[in-house]
N, CA, C and O atoms as CSV, one atom per row, in Angstrom:
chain,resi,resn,atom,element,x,y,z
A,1,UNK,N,N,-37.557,35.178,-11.027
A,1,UNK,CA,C,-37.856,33.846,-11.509
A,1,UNK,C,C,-36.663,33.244,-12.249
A,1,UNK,O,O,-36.365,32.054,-12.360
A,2,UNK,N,N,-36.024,34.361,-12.749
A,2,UNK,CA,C,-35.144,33.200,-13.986
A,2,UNK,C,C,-34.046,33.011,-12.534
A,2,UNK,O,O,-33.702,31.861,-12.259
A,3,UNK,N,N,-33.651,33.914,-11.852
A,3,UNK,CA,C,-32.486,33.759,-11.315
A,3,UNK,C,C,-32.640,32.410,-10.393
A,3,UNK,O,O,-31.751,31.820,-9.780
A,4,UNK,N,N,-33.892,32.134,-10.470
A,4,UNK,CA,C,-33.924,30.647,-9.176
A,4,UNK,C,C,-34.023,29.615,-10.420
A,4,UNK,O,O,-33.847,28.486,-9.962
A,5,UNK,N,N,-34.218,29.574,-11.693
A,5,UNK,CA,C,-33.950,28.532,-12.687
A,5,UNK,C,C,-32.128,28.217,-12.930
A,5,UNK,O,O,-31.568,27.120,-12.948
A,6,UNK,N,N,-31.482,29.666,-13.105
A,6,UNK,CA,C,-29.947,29.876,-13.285
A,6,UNK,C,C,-29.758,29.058,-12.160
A,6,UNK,O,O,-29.802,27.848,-12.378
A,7,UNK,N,N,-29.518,29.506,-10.774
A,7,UNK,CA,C,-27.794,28.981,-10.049
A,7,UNK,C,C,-28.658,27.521,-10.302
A,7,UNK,O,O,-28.629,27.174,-11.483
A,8,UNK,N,N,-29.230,26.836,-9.618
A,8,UNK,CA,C,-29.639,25.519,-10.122
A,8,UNK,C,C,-29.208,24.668,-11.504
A,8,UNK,O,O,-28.630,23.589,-11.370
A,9,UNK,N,N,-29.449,25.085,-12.550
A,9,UNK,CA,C,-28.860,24.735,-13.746
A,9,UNK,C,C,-26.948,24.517,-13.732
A,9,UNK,O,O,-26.311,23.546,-14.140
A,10,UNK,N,N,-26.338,26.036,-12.999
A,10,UNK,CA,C,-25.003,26.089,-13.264
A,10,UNK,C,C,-24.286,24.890,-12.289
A,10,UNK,O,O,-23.343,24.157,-12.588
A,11,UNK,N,N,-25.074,24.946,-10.996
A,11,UNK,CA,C,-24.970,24.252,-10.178
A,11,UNK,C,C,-24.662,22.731,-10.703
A,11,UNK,O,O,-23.627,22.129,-10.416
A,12,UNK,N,N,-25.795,22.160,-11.575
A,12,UNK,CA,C,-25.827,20.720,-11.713
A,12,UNK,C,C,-24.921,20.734,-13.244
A,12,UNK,O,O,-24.353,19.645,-13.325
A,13,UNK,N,N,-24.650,21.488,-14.304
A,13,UNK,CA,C,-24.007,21.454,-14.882
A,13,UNK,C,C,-22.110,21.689,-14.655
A,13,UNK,O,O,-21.366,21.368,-15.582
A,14,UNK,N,N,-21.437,22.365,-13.114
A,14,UNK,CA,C,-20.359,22.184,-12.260
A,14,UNK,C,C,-20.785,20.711,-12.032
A,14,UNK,O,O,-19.944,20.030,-12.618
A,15,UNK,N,N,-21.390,20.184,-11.649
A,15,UNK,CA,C,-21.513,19.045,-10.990
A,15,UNK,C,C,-20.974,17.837,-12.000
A,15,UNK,O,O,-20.172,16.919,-11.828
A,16,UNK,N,N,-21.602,18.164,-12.878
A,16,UNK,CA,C,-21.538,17.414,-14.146
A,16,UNK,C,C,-20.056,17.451,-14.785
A,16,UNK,O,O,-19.652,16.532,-15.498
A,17,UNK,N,N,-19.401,18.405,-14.521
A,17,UNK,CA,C,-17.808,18.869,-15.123
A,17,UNK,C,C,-17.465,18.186,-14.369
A,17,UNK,O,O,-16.856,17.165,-14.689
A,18,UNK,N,N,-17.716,18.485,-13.156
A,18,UNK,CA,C,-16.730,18.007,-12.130
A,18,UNK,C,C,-16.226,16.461,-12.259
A,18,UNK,O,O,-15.083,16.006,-12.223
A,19,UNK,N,N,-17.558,15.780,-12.429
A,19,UNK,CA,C,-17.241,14.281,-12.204
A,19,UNK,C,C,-16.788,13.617,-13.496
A,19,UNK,O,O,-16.550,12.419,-13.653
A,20,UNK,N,N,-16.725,14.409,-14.225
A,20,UNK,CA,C,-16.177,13.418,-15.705
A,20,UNK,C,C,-14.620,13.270,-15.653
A,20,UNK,O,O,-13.871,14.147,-15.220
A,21,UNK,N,N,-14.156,11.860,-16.224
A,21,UNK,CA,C,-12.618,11.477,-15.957
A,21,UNK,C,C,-13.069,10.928,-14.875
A,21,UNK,O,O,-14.075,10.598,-15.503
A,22,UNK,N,N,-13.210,10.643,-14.154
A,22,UNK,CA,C,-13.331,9.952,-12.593
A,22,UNK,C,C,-14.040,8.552,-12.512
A,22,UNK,O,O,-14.553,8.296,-11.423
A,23,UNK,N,N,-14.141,7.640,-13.473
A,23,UNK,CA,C,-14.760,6.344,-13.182
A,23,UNK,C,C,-13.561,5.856,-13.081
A,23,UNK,O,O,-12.571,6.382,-13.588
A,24,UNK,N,N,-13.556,4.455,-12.190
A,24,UNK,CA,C,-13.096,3.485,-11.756
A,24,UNK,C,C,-12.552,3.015,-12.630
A,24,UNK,O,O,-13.230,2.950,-13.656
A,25,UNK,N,N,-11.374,2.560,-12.696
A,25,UNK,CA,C,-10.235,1.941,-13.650
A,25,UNK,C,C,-9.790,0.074,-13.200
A,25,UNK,O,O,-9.749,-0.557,-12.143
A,26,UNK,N,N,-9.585,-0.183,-14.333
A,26,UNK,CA,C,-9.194,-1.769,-14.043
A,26,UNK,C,C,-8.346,-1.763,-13.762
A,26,UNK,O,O,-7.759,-0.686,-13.859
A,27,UNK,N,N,-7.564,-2.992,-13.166
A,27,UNK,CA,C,-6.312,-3.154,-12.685
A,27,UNK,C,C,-5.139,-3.282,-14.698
A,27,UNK,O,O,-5.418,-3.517,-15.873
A,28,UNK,N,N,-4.326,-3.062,-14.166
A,28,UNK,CA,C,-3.439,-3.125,-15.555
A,28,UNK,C,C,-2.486,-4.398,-15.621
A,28,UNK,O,O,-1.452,-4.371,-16.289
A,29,UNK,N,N,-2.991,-5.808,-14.704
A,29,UNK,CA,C,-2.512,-6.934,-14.728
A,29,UNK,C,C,-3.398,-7.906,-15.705
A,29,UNK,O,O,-4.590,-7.685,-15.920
A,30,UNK,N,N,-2.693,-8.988,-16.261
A,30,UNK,CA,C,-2.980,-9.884,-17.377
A,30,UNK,C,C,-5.088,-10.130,-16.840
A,30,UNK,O,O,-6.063,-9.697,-17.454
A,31,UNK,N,N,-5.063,-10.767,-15.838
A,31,UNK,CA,C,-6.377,-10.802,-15.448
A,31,UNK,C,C,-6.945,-9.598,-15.105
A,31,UNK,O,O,-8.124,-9.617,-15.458
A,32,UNK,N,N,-6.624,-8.472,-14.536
A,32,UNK,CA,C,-7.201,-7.102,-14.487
A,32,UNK,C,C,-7.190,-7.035,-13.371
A,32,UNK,O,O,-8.230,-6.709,-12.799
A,33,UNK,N,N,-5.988,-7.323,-12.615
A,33,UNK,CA,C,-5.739,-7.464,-10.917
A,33,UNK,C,C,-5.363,-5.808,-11.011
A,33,UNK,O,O,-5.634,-5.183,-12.036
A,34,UNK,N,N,-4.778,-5.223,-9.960
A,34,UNK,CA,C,-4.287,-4.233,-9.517
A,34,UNK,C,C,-2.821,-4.712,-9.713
A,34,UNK,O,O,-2.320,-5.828,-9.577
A,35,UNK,N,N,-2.126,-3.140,-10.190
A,35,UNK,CA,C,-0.807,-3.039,-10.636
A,35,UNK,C,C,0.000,-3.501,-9.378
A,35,UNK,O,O,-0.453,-3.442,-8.235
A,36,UNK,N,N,1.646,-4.120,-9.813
A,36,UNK,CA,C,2.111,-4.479,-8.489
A,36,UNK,C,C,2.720,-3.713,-7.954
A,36,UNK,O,O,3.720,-3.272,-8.522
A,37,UNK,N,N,2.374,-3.264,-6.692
A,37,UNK,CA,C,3.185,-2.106,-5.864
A,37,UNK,C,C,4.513,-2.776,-4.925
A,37,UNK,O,O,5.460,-2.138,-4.465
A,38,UNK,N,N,4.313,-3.938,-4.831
A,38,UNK,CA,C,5.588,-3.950,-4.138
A,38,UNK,C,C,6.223,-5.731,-4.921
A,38,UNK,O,O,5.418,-6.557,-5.350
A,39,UNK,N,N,7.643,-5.936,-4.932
A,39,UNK,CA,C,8.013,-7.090,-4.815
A,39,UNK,C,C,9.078,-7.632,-3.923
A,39,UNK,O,O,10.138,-7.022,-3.783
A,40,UNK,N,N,8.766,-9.056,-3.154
A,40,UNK,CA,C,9.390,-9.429,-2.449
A,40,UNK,C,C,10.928,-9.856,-2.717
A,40,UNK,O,O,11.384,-10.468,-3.682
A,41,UNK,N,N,11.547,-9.385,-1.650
A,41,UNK,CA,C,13.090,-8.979,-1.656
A,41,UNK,C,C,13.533,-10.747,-0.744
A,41,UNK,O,O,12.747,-11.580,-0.293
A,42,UNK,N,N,14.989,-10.764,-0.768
A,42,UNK,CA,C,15.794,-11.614,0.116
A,42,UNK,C,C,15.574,-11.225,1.314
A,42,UNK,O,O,15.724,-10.067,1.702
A,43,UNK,N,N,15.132,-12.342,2.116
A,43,UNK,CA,C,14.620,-11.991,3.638
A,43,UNK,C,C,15.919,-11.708,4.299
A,43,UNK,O,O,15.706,-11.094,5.344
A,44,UNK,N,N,17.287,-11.936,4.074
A,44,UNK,CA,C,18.371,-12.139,5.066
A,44,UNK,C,C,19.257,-10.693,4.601
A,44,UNK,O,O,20.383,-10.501,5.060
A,45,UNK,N,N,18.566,-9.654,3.582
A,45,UNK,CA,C,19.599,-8.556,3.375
A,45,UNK,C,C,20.058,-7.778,4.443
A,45,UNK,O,O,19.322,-7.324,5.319
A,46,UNK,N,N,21.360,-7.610,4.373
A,46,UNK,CA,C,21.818,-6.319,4.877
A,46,UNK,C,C,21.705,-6.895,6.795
A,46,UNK,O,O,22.265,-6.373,7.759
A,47,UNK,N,N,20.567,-8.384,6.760
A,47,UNK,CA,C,20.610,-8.757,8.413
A,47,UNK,C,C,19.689,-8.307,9.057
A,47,UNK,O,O,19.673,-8.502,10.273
A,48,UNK,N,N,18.492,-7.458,8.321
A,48,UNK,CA,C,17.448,-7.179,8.982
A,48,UNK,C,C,16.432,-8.351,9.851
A,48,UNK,O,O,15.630,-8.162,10.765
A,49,UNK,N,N,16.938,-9.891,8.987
A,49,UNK,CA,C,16.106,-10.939,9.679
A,49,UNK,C,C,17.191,-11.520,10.509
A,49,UNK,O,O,18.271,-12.005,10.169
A,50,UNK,N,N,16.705,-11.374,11.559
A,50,UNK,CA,C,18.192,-12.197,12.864
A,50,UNK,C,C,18.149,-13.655,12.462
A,50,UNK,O,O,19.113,-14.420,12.454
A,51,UNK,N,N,17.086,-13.892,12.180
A,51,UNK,CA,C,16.895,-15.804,12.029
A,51,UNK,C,C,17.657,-16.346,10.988
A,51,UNK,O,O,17.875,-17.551,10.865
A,52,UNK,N,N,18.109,-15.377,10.155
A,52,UNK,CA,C,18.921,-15.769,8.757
A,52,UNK,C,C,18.466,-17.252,7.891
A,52,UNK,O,O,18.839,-18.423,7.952
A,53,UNK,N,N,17.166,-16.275,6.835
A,53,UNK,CA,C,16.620,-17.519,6.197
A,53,UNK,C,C,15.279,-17.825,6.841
A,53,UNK,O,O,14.312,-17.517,6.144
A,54,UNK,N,N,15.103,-18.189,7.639
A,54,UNK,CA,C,14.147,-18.742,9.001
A,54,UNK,C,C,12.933,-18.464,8.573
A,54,UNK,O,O,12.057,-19.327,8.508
A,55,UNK,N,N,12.676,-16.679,8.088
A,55,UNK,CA,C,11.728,-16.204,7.891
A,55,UNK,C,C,11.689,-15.541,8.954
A,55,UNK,O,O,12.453,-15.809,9.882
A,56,UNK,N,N,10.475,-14.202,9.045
A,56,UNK,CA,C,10.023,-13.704,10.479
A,56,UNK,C,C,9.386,-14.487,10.939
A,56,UNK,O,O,8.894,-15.471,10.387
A,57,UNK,N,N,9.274,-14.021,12.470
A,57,UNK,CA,C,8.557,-14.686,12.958
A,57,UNK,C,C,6.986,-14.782,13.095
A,57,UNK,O,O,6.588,-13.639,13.321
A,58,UNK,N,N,5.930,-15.664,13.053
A,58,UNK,CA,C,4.593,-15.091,13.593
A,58,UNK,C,C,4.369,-13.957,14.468
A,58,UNK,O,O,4.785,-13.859,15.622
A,59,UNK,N,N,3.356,-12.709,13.529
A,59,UNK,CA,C,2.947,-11.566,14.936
A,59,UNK,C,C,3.755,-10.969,14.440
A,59,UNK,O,O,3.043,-10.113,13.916
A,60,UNK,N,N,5.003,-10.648,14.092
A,60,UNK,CA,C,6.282,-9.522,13.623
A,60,UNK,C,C,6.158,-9.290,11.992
A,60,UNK,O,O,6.058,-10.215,11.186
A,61,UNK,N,N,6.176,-8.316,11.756
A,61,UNK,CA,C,6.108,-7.653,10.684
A,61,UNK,C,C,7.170,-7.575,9.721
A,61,UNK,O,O,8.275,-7.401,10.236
A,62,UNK,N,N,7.142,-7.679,8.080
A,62,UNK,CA,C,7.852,-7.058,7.476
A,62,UNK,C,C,8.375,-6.043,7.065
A,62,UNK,O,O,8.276,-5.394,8.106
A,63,UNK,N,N,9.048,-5.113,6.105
A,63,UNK,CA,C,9.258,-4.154,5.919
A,63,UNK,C,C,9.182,-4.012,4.596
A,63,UNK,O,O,9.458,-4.856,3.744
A,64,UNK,N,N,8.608,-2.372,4.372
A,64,UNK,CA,C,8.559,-2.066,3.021
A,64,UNK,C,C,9.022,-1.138,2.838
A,64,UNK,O,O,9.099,-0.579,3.932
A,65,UNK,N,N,9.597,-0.283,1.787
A,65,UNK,CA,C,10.570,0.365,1.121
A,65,UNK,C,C,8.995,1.602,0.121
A,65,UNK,O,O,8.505,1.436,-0.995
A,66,UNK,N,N,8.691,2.698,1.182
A,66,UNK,CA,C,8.090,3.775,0.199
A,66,UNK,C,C,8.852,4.258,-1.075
A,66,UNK,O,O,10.064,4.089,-1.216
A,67,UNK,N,N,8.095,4.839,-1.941
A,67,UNK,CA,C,8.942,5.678,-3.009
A,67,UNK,C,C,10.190,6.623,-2.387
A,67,UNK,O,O,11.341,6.516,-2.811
A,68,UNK,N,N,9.827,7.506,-1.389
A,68,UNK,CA,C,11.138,8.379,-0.728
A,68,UNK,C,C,12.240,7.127,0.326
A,68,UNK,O,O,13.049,7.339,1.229
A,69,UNK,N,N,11.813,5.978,-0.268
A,69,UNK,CA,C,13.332,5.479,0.872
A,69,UNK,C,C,12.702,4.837,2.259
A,69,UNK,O,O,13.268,3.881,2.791
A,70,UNK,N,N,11.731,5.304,2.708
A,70,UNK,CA,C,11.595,5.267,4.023
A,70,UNK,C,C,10.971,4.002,3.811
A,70,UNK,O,O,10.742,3.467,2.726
A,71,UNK,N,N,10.650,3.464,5.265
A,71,UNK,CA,C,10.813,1.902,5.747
A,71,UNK,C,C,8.988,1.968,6.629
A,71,UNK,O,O,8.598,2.669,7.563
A,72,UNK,N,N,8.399,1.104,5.954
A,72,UNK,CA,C,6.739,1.070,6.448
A,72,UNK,C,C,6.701,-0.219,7.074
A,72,UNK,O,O,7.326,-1.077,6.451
A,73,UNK,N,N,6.029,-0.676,8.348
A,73,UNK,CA,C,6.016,-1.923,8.682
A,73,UNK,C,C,5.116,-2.697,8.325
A,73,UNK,O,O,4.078,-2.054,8.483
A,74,UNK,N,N,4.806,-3.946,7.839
A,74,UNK,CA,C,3.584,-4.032,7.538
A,74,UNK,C,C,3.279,-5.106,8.036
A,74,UNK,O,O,4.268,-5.659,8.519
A,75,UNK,N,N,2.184,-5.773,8.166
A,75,UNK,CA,C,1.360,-7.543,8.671
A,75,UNK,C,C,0.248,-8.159,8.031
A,75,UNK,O,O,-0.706,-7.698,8.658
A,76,UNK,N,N,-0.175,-8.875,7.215
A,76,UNK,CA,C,-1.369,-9.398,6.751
A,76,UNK,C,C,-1.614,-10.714,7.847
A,76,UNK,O,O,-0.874,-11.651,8.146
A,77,UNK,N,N,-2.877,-10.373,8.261
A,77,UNK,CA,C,-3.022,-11.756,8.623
A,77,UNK,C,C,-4.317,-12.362,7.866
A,77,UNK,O,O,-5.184,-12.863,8.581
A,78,UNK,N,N,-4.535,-12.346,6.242
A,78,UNK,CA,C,-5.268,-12.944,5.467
A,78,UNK,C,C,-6.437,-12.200,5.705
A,78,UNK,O,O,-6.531,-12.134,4.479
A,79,UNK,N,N,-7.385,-11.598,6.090
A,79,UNK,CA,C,-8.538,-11.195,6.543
A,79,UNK,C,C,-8.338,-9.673,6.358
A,79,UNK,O,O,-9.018,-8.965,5.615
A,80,UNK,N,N,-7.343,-9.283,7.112
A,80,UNK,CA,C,-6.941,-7.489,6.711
A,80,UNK,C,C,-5.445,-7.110,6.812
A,80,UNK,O,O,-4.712,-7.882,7.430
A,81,UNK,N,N,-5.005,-6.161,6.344
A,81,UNK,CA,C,-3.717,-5.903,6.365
A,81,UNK,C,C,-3.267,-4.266,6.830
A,81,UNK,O,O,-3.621,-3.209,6.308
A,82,UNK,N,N,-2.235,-4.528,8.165
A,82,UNK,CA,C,-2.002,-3.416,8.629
A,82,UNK,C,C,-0.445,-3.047,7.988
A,82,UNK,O,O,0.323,-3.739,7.319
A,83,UNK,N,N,-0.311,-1.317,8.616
A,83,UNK,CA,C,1.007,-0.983,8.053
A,83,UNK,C,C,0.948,0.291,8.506
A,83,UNK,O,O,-0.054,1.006,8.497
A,84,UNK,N,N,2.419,0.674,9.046
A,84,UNK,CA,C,2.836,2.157,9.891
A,84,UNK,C,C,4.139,1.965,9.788
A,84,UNK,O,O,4.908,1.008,9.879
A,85,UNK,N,N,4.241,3.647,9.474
A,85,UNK,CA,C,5.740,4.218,9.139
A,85,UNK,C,C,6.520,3.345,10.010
A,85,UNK,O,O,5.917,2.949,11.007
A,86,UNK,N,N,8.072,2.845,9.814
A,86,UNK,CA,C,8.709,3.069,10.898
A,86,UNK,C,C,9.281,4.312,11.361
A,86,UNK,O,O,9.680,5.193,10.599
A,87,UNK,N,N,9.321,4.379,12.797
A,87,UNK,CA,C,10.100,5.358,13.256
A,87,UNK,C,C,11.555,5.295,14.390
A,87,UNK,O,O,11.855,4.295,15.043
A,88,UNK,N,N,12.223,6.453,14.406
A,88,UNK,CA,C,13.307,6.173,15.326
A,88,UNK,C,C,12.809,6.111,16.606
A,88,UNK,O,O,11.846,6.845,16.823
A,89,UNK,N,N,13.195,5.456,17.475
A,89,UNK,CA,C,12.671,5.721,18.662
A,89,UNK,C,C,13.125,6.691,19.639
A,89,UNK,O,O,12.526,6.929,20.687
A,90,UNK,N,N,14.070,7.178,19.309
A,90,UNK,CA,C,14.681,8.187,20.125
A,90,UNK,C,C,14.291,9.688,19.610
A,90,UNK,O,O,13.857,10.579,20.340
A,91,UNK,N,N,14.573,9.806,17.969
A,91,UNK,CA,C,13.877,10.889,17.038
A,91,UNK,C,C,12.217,10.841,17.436
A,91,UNK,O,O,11.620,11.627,18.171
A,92,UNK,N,N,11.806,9.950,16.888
A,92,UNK,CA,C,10.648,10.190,16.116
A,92,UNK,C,C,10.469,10.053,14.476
A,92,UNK,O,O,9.667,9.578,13.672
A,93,UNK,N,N,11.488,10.635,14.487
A,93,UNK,CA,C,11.548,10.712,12.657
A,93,UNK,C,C,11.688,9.001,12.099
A,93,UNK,O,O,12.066,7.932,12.578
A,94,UNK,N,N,11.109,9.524,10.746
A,94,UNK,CA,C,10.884,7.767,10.049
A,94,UNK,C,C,12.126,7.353,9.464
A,94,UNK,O,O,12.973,8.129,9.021
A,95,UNK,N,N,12.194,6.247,9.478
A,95,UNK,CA,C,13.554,5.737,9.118
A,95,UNK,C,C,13.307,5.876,7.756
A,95,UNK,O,O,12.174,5.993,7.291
A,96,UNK,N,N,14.703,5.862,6.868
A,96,UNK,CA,C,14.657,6.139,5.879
A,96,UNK,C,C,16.108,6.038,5.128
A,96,UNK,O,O,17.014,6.848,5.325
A,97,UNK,N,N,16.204,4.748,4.101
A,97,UNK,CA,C,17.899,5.050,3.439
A,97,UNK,C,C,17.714,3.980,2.234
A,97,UNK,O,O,16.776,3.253,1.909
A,98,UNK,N,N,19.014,4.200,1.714
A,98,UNK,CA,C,19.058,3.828,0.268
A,98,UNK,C,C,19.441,2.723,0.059
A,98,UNK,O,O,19.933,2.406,-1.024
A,99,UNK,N,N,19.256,1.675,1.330
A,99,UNK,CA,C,19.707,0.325,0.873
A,99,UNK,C,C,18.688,-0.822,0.154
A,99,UNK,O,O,19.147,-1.838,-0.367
A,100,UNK,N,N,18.017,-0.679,0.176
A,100,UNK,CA,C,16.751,-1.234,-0.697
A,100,UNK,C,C,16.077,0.056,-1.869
A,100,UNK,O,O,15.803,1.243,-1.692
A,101,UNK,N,N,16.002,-0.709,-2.898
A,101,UNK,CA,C,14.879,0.301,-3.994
A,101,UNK,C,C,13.565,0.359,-3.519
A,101,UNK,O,O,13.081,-0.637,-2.983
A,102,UNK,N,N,12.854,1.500,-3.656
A,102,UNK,CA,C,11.644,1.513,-2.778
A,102,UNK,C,C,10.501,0.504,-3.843
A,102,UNK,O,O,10.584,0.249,-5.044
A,103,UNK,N,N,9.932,0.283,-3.280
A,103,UNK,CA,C,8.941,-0.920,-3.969
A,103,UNK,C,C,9.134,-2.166,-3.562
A,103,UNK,O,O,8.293,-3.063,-3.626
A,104,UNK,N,N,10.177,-2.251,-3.159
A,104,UNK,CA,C,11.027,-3.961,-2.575
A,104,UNK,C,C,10.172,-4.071,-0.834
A,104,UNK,O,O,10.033,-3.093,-0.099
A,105,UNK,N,N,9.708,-5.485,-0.502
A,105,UNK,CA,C,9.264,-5.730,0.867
A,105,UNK,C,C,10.343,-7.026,1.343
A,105,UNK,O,O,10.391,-8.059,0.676
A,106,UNK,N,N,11.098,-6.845,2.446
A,106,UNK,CA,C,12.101,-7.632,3.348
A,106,UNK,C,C,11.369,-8.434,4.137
A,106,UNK,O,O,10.809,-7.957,5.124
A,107,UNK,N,N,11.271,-9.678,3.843
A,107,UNK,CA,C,10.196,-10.651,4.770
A,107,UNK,C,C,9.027,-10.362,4.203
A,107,UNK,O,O,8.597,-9.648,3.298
A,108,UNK,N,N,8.520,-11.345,5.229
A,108,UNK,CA,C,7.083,-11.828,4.373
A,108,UNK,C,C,5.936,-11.478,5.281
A,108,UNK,O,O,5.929,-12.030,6.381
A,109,UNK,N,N,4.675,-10.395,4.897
A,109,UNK,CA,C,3.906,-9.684,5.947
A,109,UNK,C,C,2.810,-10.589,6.193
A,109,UNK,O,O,1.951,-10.375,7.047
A,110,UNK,N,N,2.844,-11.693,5.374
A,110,UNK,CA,C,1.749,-12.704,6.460
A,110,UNK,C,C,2.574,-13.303,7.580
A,110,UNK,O,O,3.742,-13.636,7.781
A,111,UNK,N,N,0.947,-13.271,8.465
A,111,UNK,CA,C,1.226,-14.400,9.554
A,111,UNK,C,C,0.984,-15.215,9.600
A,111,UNK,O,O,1.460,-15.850,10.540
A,112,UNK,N,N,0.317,-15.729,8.931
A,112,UNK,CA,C,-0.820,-17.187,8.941
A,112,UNK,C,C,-1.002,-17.590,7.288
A,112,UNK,O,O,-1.163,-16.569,6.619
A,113,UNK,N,N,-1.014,-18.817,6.497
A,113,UNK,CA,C,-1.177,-19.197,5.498
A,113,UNK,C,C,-2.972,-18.884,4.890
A,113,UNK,O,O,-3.469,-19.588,4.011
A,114,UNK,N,N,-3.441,-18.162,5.307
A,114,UNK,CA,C,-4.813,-18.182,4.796
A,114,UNK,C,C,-4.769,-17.209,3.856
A,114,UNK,O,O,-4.401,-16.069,4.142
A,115,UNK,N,N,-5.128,-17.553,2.687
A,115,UNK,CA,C,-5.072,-16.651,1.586
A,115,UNK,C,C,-5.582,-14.967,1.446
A,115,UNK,O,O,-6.618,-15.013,2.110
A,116,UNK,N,N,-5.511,-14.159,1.180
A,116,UNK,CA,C,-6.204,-13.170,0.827
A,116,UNK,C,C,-7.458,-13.172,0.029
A,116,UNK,O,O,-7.440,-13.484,-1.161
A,117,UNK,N,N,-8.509,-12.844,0.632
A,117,UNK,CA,C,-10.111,-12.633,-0.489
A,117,UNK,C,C,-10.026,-11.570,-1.039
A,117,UNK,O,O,-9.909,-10.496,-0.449
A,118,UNK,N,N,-10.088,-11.773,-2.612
A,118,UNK,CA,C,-10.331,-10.725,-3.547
A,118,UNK,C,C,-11.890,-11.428,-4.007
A,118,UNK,O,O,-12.196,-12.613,-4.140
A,119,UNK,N,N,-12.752,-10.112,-4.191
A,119,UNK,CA,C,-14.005,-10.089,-4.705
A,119,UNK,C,C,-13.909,-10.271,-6.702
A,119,UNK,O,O,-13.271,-9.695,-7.583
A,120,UNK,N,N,-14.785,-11.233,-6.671
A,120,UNK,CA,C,-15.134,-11.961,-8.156
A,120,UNK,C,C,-15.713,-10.750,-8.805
A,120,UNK,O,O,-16.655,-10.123,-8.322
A,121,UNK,N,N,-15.066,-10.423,-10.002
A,121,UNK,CA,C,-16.066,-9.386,-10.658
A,121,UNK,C,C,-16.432,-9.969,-11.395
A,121,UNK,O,O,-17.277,-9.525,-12.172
């Protein structure tokens, strides 16, 4: 008898350890947005934009700069936002170098002027 009262008890008291520390955190911006992970760079560095200035084009993606260097492509088109490593095409391997600080995005990953929906808390 006691032993079917025990694992039950230890059970929901692990349970109970487990999840403490773990609620949901506010953003750490003036309104309580989410911290900024990336900021936008000069579209014409280094010549990554052929149009010089122009902007990308609609449908083509910007680039972002991970913490290790490497180069992520990304696209918002207001509604959802995609993004994948770049890679070499001949390697495979992801591109990756020290001409941008990582956090910096080259061009601009919308395609379309429609804003992003963030939910009202």
């Amino acid at each position: 008898m006691m032993r079917n009262v025990t694992f039950p008890a230890v059970l929901m008291l692990l349970s109970a350890l487990a999840g403490c520390g773990m609620t949901p955190t506010r953003g750490t911006g003036p309104d309580g947005e989410p911290p900024l992970l990336a900021k936008p760079q000069d579209k014409t560095i280094f010549g990554l934009d052929a149009q010089k200035g122009r902007g990308l084009v609609d449908g083509q993606a910007a680039i972002a700069y991970d913490p290790d260097g490497c180069q992520i492509w990304i696209i918002d088109d207001g509604a959802e936002g995609y993004s994948s490593r770049r890679r070499d095409p001949v390697s495979g391997m992801p591109v990756c170098d020290t001409r941008v600080k990582p956090g910096y995005v080259v061009g601009d990953p919308r395609v379309n002027r429609v804003p992003d929906w963030r939910p009202v808390r």
